[in-house]
C-alpha positions in Angstrom: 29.5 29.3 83.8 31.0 31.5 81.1 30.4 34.2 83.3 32.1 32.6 86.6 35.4 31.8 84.2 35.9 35.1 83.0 35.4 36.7 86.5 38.3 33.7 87.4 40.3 34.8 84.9 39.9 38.4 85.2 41.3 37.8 88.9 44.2 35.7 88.2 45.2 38.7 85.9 44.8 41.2 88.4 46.6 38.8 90.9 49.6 38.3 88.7 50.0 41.7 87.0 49.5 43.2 91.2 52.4 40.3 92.1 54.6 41.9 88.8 54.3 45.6 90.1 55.1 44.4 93.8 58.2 42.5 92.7 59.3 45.1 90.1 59.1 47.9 92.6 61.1 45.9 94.9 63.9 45.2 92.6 63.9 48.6 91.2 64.3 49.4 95.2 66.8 47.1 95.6 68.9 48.2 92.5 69.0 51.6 93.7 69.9 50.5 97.1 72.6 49.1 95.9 73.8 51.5 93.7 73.8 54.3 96.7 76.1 51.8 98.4 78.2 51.5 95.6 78.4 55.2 95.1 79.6 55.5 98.7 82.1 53.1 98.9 83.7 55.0 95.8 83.2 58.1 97.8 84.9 56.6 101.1 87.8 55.2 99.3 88.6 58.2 97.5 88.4 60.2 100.8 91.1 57.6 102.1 93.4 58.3 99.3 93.6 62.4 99.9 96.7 63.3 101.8 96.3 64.4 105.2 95.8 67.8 105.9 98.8 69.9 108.1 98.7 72.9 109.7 98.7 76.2 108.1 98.4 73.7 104.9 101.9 73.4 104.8 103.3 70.0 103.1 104.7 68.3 106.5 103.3 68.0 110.1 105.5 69.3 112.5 106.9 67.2 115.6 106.0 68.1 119.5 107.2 71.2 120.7 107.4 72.8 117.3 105.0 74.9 115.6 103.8 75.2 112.1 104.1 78.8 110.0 103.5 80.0 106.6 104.5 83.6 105.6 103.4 84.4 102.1 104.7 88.1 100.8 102.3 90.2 98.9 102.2 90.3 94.9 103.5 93.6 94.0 101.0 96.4 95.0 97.7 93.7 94.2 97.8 90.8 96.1 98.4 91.3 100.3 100.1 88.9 102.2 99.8 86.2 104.4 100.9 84.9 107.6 99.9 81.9 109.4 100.8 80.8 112.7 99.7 77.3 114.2 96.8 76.9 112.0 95.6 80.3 112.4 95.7 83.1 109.8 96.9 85.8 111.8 97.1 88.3 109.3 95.5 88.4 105.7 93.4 90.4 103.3 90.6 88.7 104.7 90.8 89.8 107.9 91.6 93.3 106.7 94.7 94.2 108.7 97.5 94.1 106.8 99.1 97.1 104.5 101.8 98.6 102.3 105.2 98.3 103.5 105.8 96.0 106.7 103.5 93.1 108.2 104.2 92.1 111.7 102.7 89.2 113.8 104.1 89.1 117.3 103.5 85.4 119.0 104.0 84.4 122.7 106.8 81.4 122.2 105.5 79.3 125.0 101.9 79.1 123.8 101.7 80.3 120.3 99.1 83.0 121.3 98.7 86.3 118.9 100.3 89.1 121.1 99.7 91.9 118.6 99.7 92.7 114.8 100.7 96.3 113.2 101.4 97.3 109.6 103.4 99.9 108.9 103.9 101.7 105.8 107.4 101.8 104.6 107.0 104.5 101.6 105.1 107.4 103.1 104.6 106.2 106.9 106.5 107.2 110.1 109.3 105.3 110.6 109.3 105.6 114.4 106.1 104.2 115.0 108.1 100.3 113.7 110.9 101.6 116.0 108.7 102.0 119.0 106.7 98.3 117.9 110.3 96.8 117.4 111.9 97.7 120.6 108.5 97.2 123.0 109.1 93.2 121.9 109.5 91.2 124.7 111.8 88.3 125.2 110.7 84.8 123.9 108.6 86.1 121.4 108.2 84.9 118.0 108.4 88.0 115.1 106.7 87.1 111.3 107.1 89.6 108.8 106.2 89.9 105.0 106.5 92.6 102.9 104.4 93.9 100.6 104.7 96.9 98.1 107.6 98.3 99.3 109.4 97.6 102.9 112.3 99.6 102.6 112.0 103.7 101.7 111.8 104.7 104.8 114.2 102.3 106.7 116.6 103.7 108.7 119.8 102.1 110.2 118.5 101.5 114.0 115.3 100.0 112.5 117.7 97.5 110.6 120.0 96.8 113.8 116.3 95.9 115.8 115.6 93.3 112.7 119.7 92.6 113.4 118.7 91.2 116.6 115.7 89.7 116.1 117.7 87.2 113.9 117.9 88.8 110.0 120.6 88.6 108.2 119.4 90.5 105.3 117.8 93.6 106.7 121.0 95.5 105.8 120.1 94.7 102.3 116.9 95.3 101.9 115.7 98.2 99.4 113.0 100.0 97.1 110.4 97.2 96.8 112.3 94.3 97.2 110.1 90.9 98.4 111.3 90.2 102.0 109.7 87.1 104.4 111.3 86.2 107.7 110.6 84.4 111.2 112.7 85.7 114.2 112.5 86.0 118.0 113.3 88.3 120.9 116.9 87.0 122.3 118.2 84.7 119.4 121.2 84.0 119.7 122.3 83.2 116.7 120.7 84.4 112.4 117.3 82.8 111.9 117.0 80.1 109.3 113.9 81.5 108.7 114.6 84.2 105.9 113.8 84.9 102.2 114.7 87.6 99.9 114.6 89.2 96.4 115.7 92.3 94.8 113.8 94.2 93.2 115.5 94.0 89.4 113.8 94.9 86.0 115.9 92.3 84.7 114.6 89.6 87.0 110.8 91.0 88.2 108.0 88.8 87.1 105.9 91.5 87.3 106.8 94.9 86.1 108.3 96.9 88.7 108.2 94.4 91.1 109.7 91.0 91.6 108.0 87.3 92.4 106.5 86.6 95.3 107.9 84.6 98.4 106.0 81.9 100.2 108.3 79.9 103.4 106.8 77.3 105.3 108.3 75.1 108.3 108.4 74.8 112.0 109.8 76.6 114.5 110.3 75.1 118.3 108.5 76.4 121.2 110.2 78.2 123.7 110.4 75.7 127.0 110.7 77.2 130.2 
């Protein structure tokens, strides 16, 4: 009899202390189930609060018929620029094909489509190869330009009078390593509100020899037919 007992009770301690493990695994389960779903409700609500992204990451959306740019110059002689067209980088470091002196992004007006790119070096380079670029543009196409370095040594007056037309009203100003940004087109009619400049002055620079750099952003409309 004292045999059968403690078998009894050596099984009703098994049973229990198998029943505590079951139930504590399950909680412990059900703890960290709930704690994952905690976790990402956090997440999701802070994902909800994050501004929406824009195009070219500027800090408003543009309306139909318009599309979104950001020119960035470069940073004295360290930091290239930047030019961004409709959520596309057209022209960067990155993709290796900018330069000294003058960055150009042509861009059908219709579509937005890349046309052609060419950098042309504005301290040492041959003037005439911007010419010939300048005057082969074709009507209803969008021209983005930054500087970088220096866009103006080399300028000459009918390269000015090409920018003259293409919308830029301060071309005729620009000199030794001045920061110049601007968005024009084939057959405006009228100066482009798209247009930043800085002289280069020790007095002024941020960095030495050369002054701050120039970031515009905005929309431009497409050209309807």
């Amino acid at each position: 009899m004292r045999v059968t007992g403690i078998v009894r009770i050596l099984v009703l301690l098994i049973t229990l202390l198998g029943t505590w493990f079951i139930m504590q695994a399950y909680f412990d389960h059900s703890r960290k189930f709930m704690s994952l779903r905690s976790w990402l409700g956090v997440t999701n609500k802070v994902r909800s609060q994050q501004p929406p992204r824009h195009k070219c990451g500027n800090q408003k959306s543009c309306p139909p018929n318009y599309f979104a740019f950001k020119i960035i110059s470069g940073a004295a002689n360290v930091v290239g620029p930047s030019i961004c067209f409709d959520d596309r980088i057209l022209m960067s470091s990155v993709k290796n094909n900018i330069g000294r002196g003058l960055n150009i992004a042509l861009v059908n007006g219709t579509d937005g489509n890349l046309l052609k790119t060419g950098a042309f070096d504005m301290y040492s380079g041959d003037v005439n190869k911007l010419d010939a670029f300048l005057q082969e543009i074709k009507a209803g196409t969008i021209v983005l330009t930054a500087s970088y370095d220096d866009p103006a040594t080399k300028m000459n007056d009918k390269v000015r009078a090409l920018f003259v037309e293409l919308g830029s009203n301060h071309v005729k100003q620009l000199g030794f390593r001045d920061n110049w940004i601007f968005l024009g087109a084939k057959g405006m009619k009228n100066k482009s509100p798209f247009e930043e400049h800085i002289k280069n002055d020790r007095k002024t620079n941020k960095y030495e020899g050369w002054p701050e750099m120039l970031e515009m952003e905005g929309c431009t409309p497409k050209k309807m037919h």
